[in-house]
C-alpha positions as CSV (number, residue, x, y, z in Angstrom):
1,X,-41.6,8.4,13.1
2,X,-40.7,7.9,16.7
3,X,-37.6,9.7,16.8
4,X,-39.1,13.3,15.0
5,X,-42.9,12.6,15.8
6,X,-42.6,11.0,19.7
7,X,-44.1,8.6,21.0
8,X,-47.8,10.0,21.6
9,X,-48.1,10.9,17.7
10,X,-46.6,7.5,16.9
11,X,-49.2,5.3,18.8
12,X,-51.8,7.6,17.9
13,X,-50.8,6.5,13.7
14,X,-50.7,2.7,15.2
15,X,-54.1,2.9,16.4
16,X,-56.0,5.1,13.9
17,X,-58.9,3.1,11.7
18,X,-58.1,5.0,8.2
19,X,-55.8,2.3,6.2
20,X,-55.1,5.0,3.8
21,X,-51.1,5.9,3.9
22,X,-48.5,8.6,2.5
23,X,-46.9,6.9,-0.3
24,X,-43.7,6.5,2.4
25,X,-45.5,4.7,4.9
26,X,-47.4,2.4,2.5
27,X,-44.7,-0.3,3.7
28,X,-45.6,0.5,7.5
29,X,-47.1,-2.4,9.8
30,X,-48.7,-0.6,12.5
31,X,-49.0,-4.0,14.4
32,X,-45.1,-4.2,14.3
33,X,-44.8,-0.4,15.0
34,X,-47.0,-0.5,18.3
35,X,-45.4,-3.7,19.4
36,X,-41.7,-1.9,19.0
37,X,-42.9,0.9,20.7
38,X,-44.2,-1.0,23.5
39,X,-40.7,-2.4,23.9
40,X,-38.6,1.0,23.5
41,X,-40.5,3.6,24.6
42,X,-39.2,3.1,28.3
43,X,-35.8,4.2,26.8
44,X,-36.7,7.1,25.0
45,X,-36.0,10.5,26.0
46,X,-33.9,9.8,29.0
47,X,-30.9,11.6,29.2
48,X,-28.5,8.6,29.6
49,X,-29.0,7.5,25.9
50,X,-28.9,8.7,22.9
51,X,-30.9,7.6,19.6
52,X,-30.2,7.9,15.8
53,X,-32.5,6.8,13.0
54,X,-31.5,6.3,9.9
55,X,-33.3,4.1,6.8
56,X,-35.0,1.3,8.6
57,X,-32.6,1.4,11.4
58,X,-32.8,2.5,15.1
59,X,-29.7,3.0,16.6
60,X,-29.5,2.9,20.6
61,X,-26.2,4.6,22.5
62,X,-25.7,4.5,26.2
63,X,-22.1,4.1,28.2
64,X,-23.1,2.9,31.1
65,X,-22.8,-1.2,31.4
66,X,-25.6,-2.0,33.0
67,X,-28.1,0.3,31.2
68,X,-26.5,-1.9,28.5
69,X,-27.5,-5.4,29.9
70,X,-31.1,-3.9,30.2
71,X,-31.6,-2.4,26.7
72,X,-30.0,-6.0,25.0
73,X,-32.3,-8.4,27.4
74,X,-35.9,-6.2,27.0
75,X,-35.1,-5.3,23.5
76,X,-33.8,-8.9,22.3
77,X,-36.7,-9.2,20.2
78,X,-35.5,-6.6,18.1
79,X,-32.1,-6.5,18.2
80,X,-30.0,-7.3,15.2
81,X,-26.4,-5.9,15.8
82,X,-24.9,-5.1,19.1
83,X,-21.6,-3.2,19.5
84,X,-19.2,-2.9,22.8
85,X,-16.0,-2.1,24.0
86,X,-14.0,-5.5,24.2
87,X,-12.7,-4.7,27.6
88,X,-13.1,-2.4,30.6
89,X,-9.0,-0.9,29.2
90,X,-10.6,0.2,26.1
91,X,-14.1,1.6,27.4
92,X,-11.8,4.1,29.6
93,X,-9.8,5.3,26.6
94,X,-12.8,5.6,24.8
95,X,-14.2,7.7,27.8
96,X,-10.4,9.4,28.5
97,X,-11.1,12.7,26.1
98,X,-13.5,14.6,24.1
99,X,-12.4,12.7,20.9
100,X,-14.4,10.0,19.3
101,X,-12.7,6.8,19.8
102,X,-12.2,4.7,17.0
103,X,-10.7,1.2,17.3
104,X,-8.7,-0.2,14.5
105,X,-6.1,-2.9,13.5
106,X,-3.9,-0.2,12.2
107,X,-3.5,3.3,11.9
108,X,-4.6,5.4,8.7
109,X,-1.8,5.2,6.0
110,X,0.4,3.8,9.2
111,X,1.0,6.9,11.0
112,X,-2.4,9.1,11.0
113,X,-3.9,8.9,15.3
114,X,-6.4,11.6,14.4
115,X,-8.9,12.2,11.7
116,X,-10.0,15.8,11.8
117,X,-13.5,16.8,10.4
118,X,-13.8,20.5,9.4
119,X,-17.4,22.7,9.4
120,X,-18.6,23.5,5.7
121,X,-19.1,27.3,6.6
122,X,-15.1,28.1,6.9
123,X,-14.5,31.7,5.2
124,X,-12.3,31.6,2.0
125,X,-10.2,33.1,3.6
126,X,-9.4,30.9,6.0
127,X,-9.7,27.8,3.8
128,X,-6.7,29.5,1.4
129,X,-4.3,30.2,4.5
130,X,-5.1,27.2,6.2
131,X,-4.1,24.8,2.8
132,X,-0.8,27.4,2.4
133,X,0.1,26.6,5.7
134,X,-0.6,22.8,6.4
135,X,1.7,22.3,3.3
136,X,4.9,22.8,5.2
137,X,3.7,20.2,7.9
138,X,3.4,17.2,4.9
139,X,3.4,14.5,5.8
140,X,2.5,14.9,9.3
141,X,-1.2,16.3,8.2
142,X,-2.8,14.5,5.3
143,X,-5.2,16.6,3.0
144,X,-7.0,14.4,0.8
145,X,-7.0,15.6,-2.8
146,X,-10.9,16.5,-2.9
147,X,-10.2,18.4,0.1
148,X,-7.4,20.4,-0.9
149,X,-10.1,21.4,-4.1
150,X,-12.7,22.5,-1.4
151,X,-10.3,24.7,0.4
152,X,-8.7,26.5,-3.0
153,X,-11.4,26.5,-5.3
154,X,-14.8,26.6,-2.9
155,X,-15.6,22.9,-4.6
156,X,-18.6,21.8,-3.5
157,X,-18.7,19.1,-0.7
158,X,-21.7,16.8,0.1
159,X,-20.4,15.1,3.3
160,X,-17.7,17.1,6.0
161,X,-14.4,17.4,4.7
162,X,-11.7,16.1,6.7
163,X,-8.2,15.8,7.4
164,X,-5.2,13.5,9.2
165,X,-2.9,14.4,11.7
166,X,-0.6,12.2,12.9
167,X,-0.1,13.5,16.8
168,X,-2.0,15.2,19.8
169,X,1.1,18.2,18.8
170,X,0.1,18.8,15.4
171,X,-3.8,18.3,16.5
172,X,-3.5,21.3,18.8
173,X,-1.5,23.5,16.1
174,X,-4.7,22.8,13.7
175,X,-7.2,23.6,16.5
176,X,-4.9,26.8,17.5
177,X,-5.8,27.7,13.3
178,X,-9.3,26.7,13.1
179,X,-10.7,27.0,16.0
180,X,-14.2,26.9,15.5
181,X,-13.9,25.5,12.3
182,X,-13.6,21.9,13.0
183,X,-16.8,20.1,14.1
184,X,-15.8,16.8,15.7
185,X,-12.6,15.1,16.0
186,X,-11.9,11.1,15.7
187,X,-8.8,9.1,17.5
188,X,-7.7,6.2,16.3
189,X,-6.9,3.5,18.6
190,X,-4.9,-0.2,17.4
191,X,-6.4,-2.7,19.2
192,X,-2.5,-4.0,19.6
193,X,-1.5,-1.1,22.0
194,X,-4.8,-1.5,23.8
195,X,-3.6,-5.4,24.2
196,X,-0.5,-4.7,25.0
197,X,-1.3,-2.9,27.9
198,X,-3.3,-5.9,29.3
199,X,-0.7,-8.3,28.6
200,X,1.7,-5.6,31.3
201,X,-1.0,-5.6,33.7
202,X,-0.2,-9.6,33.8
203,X,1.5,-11.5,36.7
204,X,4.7,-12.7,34.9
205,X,5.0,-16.6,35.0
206,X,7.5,-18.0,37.3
């Protein structure tokens, strides 16, 4: 409600004397609701954060570390799950590119740095030459089988389809072919490289 209504419509609900509710909001306690958007409307719409709802969860995003601090010390009351980078080394590779940064114990199947997510809307066309010519780069693109279905056959797909490439060479040959066709891209990081690269950043003991 705060996310599509805003905040004005929202308290508006909260404060209104007729009890009788939309069979979706029979479970709502305006109490809570006011209370919560007492606490969070200082952080909404400002252009440092981002917010996604979904279910009965509220989901806070900001980079910057002390923003961070504030949102986790006023909003404590509310707060069940908190996520950051586990060092300053991996918060600037996750701020190094335009990829989403994903950090993992190991790569995808081993080998697979980058999981490619493709638009719905790609021409036939395009999906046909696209699966003809990713074939003679196996296995350094992965095409899950579902996939490979939705670009020959036009099978129906209820989430983005996706792909795996296995280097930042082969990532850029897909791009060059789909340009506009791929909506968002994910790296995958092992947490080992990222601690390796501390552990070289170390005085070595005498």
């Amino acid at each position: 409600m705060i996310k599509r209504q805003g905040t004005t419509k929202t308290l508006a609900y909260c404060l209104e004397e007729d009890n009788r509710q939309d069979p979706w909001r029979r479970h709502i306690d305006k109490n809570k609701l006011m209370m919560f958007l007492n606490d969070v409307e200082p952080f909404i719409n400002r252009p440092d954060i981002q917010i996604r709802t979904e279910a009965g969860n509220f989901t806070i995003f900001c980079s910057d570390p002390v923003l961070f601090k504030s949102l986790c010390f006023k909003l404590k009351t509310w707060i069940r799950e908190v996520w950051e980078p586990a060092s300053d080394l991996e918060r600037e590779h996750m701020e190094s590119s335009d990829a989403k940064k994903v950090f993992c114990k190991e790569l995808p199947h081993g080998i697979y740095r980058y999981k490619v997510f493709l638009r719905t809307n790609i021409s036939s066309n395009i999906k046909t030459s696209f699966f003809n010519w990713q074939l003679h780069y196996d296995p350094k693109i992965l095409t899950p089988k579902s996939v490979e279905k939705w670009l020959l056959h036009g099978r129906y797909y209820s989430s983005s389809p996706y792909i795996y490439v296995d280097n930042s060479a082969n990532l850029s040959m897909v791009g060059l072919f789909l340009g506009n066709g791929i909506l968002r891209v994910e790296e995958f990081i092992p947490r080992s490289s990222i601690n390796t690269l501390i552990d070289q950043e170390q005085p070595c003991p005498v």
